[in-house]
PDB file of the backbone (N, CA, C, O) and the ligand in Angstrom, with CONECT records:
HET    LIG  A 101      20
ATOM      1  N   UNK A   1      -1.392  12.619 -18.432  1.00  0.00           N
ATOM      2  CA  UNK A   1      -0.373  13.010 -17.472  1.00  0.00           C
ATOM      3  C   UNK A   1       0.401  11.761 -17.047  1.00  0.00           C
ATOM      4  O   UNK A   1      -0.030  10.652 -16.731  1.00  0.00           O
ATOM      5  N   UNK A   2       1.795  12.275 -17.129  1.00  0.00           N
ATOM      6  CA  UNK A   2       2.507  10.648 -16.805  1.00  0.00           C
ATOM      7  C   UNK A   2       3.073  11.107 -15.331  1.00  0.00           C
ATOM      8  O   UNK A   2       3.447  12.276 -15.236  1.00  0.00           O
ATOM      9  N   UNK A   3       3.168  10.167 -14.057  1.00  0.00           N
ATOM     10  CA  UNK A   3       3.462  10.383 -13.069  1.00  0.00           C
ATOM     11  C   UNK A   3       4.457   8.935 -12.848  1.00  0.00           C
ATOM     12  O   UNK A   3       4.238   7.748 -13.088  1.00  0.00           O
ATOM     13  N   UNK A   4       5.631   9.665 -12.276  1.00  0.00           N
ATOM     14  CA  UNK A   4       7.120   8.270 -12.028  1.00  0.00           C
ATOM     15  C   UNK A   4       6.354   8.050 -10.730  1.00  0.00           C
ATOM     16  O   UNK A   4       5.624   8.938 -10.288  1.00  0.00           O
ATOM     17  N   UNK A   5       6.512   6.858 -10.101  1.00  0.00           N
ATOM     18  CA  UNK A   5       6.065   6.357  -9.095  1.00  0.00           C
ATOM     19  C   UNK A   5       7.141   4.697  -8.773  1.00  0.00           C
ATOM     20  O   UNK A   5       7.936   4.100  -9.499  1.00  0.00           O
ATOM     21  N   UNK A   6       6.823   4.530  -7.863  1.00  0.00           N
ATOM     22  CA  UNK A   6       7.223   3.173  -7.289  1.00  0.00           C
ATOM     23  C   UNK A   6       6.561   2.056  -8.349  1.00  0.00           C
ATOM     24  O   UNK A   6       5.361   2.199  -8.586  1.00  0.00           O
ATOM     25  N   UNK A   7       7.123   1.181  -8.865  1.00  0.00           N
ATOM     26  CA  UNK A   7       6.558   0.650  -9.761  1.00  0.00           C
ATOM     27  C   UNK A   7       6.126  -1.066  -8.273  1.00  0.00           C
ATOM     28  O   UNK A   7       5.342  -2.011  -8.357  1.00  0.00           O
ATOM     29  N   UNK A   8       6.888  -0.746  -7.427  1.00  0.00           N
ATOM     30  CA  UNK A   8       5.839  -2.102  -5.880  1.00  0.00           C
ATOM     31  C   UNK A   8       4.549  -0.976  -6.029  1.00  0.00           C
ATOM     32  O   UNK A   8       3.614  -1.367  -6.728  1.00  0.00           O
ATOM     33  N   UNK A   9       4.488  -0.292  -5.727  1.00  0.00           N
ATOM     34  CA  UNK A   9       3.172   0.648  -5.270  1.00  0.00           C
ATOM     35  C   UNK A   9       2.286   0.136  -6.298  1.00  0.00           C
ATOM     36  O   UNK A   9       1.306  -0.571  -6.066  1.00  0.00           O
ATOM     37  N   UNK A  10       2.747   0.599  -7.680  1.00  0.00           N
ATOM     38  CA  UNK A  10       1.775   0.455  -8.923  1.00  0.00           C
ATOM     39  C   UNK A  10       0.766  -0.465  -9.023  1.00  0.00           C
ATOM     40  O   UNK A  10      -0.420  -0.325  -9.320  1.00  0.00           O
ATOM     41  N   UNK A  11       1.716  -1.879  -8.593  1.00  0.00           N
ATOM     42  CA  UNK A  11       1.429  -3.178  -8.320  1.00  0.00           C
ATOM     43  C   UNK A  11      -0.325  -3.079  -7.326  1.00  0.00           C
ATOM     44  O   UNK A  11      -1.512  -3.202  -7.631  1.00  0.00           O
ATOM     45  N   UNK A  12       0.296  -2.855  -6.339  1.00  0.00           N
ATOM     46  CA  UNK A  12      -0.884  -2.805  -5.086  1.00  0.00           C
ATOM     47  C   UNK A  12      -1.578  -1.833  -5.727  1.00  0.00           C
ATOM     48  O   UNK A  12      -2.434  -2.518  -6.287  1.00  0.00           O
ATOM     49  N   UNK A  13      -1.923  -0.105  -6.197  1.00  0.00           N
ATOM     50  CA  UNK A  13      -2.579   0.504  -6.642  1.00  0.00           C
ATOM     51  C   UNK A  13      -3.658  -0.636  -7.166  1.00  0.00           C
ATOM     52  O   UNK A  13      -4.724  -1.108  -6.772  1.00  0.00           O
ATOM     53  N   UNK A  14      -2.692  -0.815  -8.370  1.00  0.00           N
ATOM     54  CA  UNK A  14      -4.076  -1.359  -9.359  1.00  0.00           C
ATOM     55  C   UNK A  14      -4.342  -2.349  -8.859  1.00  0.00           C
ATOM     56  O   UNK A  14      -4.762  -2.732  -9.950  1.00  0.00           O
ATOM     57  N   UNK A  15      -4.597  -3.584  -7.930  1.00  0.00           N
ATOM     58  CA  UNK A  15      -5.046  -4.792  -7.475  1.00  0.00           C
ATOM     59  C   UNK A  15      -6.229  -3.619  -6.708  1.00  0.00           C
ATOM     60  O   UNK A  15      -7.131  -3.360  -7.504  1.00  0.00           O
ATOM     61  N   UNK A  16      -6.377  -2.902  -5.377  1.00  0.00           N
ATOM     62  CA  UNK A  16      -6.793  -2.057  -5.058  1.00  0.00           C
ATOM     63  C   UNK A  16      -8.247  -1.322  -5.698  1.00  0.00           C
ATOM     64  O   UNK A  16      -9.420  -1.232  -5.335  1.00  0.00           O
ATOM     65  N   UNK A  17      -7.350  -0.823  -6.963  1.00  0.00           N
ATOM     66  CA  UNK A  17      -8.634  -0.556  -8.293  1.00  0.00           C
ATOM     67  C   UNK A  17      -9.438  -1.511  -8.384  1.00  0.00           C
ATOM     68  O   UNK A  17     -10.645  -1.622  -8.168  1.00  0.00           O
ATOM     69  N   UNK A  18      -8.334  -2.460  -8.863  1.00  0.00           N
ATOM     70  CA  UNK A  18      -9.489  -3.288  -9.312  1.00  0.00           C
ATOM     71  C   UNK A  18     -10.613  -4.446  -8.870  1.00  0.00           C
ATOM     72  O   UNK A  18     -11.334  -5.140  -9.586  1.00  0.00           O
ATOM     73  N   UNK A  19     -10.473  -4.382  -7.300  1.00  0.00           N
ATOM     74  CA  UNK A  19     -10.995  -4.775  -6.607  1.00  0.00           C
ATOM     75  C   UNK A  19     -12.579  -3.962  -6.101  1.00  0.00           C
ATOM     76  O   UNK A  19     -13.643  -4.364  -5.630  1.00  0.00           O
ATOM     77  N   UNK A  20     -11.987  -2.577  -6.521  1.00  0.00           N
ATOM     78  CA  UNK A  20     -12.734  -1.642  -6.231  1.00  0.00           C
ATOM     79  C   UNK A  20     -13.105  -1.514  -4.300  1.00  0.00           C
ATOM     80  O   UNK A  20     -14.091  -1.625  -3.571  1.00  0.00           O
ATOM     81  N   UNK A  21     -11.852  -1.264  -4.176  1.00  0.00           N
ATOM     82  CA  UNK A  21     -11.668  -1.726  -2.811  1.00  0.00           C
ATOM     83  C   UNK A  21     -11.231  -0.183  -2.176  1.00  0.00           C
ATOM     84  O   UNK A  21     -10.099   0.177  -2.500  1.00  0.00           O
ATOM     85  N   UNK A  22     -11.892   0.616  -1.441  1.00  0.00           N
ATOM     86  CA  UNK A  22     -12.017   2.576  -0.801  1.00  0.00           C
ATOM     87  C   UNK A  22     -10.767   2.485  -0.168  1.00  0.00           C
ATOM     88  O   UNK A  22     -10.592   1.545   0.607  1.00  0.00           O
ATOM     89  N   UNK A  23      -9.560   3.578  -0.428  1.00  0.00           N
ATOM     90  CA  UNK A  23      -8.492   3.317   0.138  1.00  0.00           C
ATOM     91  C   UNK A  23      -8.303   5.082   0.447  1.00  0.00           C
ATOM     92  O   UNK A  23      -8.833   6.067  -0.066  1.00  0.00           O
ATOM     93  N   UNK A  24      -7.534   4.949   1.269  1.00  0.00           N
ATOM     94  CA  UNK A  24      -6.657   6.544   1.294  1.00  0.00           C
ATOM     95  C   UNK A  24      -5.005   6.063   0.938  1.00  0.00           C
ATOM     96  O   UNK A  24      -4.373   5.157   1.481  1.00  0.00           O
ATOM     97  N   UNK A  25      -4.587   6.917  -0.069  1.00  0.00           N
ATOM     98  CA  UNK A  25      -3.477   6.761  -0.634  1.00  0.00           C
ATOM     99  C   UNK A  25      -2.685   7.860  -0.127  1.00  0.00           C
ATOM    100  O   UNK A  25      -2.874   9.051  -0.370  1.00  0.00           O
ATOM    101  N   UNK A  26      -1.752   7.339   0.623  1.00  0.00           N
ATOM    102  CA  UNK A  26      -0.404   8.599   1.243  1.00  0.00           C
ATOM    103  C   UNK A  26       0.634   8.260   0.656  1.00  0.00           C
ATOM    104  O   UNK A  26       1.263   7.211   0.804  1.00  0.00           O
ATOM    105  N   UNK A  27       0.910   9.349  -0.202  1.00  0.00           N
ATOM    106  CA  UNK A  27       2.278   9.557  -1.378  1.00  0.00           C
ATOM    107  C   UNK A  27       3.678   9.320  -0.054  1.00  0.00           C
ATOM    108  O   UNK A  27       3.858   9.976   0.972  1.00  0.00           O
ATOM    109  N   UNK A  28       4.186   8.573  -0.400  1.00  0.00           N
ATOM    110  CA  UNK A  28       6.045   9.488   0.231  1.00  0.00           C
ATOM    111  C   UNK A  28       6.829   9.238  -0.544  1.00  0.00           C
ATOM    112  O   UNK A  28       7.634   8.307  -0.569  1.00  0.00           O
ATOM    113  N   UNK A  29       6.595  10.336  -1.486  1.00  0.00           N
ATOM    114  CA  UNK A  29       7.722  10.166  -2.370  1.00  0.00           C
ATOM    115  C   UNK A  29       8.771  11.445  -1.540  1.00  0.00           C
ATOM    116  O   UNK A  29       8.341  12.302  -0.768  1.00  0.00           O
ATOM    117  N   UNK A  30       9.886  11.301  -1.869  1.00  0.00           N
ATOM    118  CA  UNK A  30      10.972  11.606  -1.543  1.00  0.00           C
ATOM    119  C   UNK A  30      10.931  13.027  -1.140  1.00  0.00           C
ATOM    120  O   UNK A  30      10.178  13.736  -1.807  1.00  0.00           O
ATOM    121  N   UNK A  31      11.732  13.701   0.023  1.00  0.00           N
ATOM    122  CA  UNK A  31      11.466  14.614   0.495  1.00  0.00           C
ATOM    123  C   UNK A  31       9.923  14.993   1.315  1.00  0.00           C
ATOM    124  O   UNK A  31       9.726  16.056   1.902  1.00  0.00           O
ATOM    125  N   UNK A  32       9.047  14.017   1.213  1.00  0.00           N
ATOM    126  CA  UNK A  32       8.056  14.153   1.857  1.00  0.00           C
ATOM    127  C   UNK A  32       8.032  14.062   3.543  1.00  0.00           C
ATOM    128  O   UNK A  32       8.917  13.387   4.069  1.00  0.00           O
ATOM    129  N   UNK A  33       7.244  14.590   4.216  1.00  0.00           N
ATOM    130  CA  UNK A  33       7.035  13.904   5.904  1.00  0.00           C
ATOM    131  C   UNK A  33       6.846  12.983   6.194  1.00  0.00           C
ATOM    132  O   UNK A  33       7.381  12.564   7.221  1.00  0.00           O
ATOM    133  N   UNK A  34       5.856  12.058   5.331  1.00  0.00           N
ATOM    134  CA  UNK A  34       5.077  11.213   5.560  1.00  0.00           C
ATOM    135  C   UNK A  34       6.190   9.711   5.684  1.00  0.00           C
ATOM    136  O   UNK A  34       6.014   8.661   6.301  1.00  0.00           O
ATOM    137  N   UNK A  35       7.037  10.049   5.046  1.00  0.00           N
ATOM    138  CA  UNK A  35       8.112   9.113   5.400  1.00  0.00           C
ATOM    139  C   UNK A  35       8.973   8.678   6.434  1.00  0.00           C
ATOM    140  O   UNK A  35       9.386   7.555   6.723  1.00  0.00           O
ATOM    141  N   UNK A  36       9.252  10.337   7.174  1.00  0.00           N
ATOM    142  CA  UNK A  36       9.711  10.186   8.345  1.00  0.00           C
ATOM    143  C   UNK A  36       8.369   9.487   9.642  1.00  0.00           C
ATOM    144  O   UNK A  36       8.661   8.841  10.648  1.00  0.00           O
ATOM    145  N   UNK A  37       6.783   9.918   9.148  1.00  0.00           N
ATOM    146  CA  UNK A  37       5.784   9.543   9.928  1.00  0.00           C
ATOM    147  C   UNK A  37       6.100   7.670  10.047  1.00  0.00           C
ATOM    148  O   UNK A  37       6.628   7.171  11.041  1.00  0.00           O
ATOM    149  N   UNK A  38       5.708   6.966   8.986  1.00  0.00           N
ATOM    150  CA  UNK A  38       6.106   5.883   8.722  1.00  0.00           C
ATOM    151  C   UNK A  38       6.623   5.366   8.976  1.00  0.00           C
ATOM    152  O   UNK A  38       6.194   4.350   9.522  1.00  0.00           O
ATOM    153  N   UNK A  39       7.998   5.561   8.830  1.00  0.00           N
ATOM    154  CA  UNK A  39       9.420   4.794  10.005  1.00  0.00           C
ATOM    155  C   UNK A  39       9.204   5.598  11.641  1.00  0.00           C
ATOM    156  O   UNK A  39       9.819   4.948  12.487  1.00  0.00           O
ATOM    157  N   UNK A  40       8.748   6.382  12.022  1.00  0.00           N
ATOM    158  CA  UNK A  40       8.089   6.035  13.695  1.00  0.00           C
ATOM    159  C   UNK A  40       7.091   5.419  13.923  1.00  0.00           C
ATOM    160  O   UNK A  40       6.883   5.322  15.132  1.00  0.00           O
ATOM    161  N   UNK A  41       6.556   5.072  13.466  1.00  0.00           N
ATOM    162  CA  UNK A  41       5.254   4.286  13.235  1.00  0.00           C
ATOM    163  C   UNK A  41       5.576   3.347  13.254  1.00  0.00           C
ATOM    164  O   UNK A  41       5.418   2.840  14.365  1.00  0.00           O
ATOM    165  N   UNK A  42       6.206   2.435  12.225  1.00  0.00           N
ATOM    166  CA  UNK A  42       6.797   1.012  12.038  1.00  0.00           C
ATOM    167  C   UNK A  42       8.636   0.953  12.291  1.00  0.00           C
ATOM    168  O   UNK A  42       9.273  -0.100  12.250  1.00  0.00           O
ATOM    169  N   UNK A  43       9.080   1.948  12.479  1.00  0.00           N
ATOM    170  CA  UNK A  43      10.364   1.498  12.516  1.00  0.00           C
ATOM    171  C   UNK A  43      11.141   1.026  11.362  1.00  0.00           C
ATOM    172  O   UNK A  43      12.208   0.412  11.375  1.00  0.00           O
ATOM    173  N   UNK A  44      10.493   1.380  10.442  1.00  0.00           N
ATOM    174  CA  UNK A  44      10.965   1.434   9.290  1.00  0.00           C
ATOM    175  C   UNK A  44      10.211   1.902   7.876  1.00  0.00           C
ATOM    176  O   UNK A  44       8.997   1.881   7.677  1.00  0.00           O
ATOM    177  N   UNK A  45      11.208   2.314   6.984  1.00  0.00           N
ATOM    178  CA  UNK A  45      10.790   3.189   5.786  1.00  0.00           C
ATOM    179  C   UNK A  45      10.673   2.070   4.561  1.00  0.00           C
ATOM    180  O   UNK A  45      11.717   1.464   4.321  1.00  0.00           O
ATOM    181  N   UNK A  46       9.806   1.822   3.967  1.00  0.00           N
ATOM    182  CA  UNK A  46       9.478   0.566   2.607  1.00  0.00           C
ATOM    183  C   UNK A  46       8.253   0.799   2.282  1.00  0.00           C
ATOM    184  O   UNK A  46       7.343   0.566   3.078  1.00  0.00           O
ATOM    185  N   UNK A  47       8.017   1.333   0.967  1.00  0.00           N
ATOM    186  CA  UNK A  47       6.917   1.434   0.312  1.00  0.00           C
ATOM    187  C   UNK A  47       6.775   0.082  -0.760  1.00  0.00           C
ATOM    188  O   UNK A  47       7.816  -0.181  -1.362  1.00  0.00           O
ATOM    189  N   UNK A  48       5.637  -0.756  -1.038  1.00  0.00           N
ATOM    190  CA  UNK A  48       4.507   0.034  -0.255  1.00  0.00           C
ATOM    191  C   UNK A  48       3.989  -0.441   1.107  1.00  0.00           C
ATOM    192  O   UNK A  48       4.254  -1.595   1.444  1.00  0.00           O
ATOM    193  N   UNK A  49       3.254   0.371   1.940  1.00  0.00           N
ATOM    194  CA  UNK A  49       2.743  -0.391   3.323  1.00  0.00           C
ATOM    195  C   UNK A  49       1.275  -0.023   3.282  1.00  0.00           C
ATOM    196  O   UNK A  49       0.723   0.881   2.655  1.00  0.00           O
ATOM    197  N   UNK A  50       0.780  -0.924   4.085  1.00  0.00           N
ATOM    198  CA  UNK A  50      -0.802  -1.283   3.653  1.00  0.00           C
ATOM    199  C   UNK A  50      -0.931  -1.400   5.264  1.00  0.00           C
ATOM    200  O   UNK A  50      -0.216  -2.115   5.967  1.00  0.00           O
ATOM    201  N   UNK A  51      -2.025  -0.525   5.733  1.00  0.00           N
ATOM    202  CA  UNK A  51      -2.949  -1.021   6.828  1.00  0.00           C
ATOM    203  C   UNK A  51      -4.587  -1.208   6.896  1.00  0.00           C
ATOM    204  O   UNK A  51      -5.265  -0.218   6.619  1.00  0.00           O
ATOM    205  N   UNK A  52      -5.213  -2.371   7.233  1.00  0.00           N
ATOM    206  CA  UNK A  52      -6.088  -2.951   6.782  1.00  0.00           C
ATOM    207  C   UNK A  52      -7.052  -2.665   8.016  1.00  0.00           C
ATOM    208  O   UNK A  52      -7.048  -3.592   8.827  1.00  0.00           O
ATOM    209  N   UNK A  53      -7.967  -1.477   8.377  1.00  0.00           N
ATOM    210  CA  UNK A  53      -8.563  -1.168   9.516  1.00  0.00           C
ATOM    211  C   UNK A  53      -9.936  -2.483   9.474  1.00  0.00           C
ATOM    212  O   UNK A  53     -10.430  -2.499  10.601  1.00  0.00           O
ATOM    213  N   UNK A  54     -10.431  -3.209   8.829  1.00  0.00           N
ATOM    214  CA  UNK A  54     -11.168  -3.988   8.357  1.00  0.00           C
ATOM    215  C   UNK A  54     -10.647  -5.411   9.244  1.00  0.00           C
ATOM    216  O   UNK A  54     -11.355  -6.068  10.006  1.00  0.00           O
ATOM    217  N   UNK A  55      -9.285  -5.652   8.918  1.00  0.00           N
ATOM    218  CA  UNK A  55      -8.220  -6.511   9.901  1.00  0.00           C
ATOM    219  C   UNK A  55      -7.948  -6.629  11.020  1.00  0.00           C
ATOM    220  O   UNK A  55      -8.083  -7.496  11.883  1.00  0.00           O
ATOM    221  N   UNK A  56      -7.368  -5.249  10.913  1.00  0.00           N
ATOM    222  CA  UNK A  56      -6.110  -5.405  11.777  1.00  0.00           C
ATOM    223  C   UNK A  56      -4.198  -5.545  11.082  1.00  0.00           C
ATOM    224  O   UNK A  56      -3.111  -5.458  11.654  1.00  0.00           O
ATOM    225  N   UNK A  57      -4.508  -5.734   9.957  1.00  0.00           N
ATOM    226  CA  UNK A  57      -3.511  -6.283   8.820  1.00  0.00           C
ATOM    227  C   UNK A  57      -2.574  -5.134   8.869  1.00  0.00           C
ATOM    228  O   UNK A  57      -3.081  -4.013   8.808  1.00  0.00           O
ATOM    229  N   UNK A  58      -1.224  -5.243   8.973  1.00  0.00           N
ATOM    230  CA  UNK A  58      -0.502  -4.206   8.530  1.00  0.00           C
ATOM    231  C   UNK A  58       1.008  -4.661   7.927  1.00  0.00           C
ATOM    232  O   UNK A  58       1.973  -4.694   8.691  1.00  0.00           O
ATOM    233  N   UNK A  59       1.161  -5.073   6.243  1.00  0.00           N
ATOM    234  CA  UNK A  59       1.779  -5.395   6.268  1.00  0.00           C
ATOM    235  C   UNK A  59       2.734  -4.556   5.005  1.00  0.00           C
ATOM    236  O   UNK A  59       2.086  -3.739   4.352  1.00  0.00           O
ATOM    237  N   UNK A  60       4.048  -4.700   4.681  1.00  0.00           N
ATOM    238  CA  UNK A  60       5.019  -4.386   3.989  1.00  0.00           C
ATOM    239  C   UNK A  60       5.142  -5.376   2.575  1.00  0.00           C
ATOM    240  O   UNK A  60       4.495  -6.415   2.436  1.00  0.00           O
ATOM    241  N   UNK A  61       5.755  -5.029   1.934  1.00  0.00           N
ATOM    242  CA  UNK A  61       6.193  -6.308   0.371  1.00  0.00           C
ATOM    243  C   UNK A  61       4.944  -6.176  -0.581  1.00  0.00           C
ATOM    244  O   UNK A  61       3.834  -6.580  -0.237  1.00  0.00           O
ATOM    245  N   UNK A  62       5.130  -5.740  -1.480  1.00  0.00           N
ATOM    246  CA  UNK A  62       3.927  -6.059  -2.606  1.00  0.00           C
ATOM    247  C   UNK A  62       3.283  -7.403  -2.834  1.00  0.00           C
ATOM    248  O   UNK A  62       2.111  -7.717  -3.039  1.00  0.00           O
ATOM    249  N   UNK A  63       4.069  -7.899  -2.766  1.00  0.00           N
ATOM    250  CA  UNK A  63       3.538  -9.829  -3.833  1.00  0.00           C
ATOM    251  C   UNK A  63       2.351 -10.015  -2.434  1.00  0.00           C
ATOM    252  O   UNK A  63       1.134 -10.132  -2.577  1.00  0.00           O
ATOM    253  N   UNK A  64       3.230  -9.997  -0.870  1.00  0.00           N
ATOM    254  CA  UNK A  64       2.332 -10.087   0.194  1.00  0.00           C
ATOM    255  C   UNK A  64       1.199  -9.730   0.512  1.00  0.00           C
ATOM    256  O   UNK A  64       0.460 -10.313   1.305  1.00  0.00           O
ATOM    257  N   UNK A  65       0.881  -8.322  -0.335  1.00  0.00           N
ATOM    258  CA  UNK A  65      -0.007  -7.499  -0.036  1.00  0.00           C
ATOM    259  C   UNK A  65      -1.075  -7.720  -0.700  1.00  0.00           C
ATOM    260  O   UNK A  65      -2.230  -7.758  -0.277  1.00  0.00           O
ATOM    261  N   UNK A  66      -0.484  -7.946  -2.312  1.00  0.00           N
ATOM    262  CA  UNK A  66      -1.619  -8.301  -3.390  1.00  0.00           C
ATOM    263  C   UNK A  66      -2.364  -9.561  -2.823  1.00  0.00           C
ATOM    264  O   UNK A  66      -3.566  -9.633  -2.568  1.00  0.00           O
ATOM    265  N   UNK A  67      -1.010 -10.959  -2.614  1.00  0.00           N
ATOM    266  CA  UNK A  67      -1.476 -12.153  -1.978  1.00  0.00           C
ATOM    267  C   UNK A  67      -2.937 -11.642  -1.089  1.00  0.00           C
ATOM    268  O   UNK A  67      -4.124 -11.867  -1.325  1.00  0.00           O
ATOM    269  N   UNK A  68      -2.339 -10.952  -0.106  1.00  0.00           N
ATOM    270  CA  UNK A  68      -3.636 -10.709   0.889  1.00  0.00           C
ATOM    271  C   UNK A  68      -4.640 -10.069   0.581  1.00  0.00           C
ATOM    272  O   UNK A  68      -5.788 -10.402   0.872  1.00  0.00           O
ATOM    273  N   UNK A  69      -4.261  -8.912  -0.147  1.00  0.00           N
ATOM    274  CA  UNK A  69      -5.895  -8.400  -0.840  1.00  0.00           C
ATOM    275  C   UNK A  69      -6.814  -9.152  -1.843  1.00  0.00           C
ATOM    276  O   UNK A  69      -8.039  -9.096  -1.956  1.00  0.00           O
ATOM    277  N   UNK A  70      -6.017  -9.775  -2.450  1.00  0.00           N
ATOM    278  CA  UNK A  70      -6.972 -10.910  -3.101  1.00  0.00           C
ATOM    279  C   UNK A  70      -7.578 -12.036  -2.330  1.00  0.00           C
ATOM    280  O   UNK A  70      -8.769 -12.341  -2.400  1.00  0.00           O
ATOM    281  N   UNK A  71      -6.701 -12.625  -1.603  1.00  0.00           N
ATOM    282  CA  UNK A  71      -7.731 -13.603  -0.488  1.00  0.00           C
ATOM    283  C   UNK A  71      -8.389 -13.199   0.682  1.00  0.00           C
ATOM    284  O   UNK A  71      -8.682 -14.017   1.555  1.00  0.00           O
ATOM    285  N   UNK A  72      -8.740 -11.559   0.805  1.00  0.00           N
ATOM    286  CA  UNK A  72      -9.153 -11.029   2.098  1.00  0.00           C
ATOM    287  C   UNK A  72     -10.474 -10.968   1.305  1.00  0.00           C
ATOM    288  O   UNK A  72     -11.471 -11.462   1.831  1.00  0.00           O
ATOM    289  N   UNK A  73     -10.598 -10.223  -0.312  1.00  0.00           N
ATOM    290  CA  UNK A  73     -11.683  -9.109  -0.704  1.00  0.00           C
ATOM    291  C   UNK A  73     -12.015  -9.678  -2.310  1.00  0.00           C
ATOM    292  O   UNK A  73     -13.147  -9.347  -2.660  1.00  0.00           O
ATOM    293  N   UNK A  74     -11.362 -10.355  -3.204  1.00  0.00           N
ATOM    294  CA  UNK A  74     -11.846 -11.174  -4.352  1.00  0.00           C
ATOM    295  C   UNK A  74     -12.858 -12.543  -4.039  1.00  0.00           C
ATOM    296  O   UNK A  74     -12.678 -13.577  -3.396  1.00  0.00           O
ATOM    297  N   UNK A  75     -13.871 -12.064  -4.738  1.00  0.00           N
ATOM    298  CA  UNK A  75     -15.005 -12.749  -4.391  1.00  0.00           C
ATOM    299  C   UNK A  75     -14.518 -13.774  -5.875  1.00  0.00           C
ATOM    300  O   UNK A  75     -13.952 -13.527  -6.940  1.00  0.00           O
ATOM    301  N   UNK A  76     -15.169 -15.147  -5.148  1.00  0.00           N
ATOM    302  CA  UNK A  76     -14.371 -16.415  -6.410  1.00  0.00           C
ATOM    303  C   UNK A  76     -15.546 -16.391  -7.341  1.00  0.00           C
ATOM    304  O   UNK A  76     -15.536 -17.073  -8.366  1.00  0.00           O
TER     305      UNK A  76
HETATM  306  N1  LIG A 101      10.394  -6.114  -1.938  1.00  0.00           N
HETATM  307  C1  LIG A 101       9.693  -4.869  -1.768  1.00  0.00           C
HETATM  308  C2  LIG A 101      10.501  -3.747  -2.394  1.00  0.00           C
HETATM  309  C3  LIG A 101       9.876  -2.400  -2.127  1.00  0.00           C
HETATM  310  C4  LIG A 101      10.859  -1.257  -2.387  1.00  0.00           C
HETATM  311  O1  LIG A 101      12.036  -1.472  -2.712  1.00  0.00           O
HETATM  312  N2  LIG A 101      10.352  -0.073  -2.226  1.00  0.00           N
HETATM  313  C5  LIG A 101      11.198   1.094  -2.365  1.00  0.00           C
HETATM  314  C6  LIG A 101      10.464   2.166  -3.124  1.00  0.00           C
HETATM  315  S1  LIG A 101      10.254   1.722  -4.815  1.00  0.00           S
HETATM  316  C7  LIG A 101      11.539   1.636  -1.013  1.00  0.00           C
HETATM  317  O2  LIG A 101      10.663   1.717  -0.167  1.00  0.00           O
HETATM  318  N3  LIG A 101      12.811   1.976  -0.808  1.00  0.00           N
HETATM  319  C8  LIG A 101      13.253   2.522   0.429  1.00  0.00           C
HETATM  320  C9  LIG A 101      13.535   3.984   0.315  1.00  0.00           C
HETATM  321  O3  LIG A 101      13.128   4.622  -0.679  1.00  0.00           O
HETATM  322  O4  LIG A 101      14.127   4.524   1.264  1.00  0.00           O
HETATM  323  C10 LIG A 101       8.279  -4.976  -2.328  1.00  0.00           C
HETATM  324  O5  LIG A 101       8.081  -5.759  -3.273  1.00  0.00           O
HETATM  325  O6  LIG A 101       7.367  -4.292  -1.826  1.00  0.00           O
CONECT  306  307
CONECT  307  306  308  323
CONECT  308  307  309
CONECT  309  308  310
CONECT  310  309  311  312
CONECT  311  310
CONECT  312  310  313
CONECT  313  312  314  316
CONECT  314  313  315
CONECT  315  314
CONECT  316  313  317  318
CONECT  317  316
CONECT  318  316  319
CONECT  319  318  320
CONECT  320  319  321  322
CONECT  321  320
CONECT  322  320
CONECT  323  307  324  325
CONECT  324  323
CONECT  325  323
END
């Protein structure tokens, strides 16, 4: 099954995987709610967004995110 997606998302997905790191994944793809949830929430709409209950972490930008999931949860 091939699924179009955000190819920032993809990015974080698989770092995620492959960290083997328990996530809940909320789709907003287009026409969804969860988008309008999101921008009241943060005040703005940009996938992908990551909140890190482990943290406190809640941040926006892929490269940022991977950056941080690898130096929060990759063991050297
Ligand atoms: N620089 C960002 C770009 C992210 C981005 O452009 N995401 C798109 C989805 S692929 C988005 O949220 N666009 C706003 C919209 O769809 O309204 C990153 O690397 O995370």
């Amino acid at each position: 099954m091939s699924i179009l997606g955000s190819p920032f998302c993809k990015i974080v997905r698989e770092v995620l995987v492959e960290l083997e790191l328990p996530h809940i994944f909320r789709s907003c793809a287009r026409g969804s709610p969860k988008r309008q949830i999101l921008f009241e929430k943060t005040g703005h709409f940009q996938a992908p967004y990551i909140e890190d209950p482990n943290t406190g972490v809640q941040m926006f930008e892929s490269a940022e995110i991977v950056e941080y999931l690898k130096a929060t949860y990759a063991s050297s």
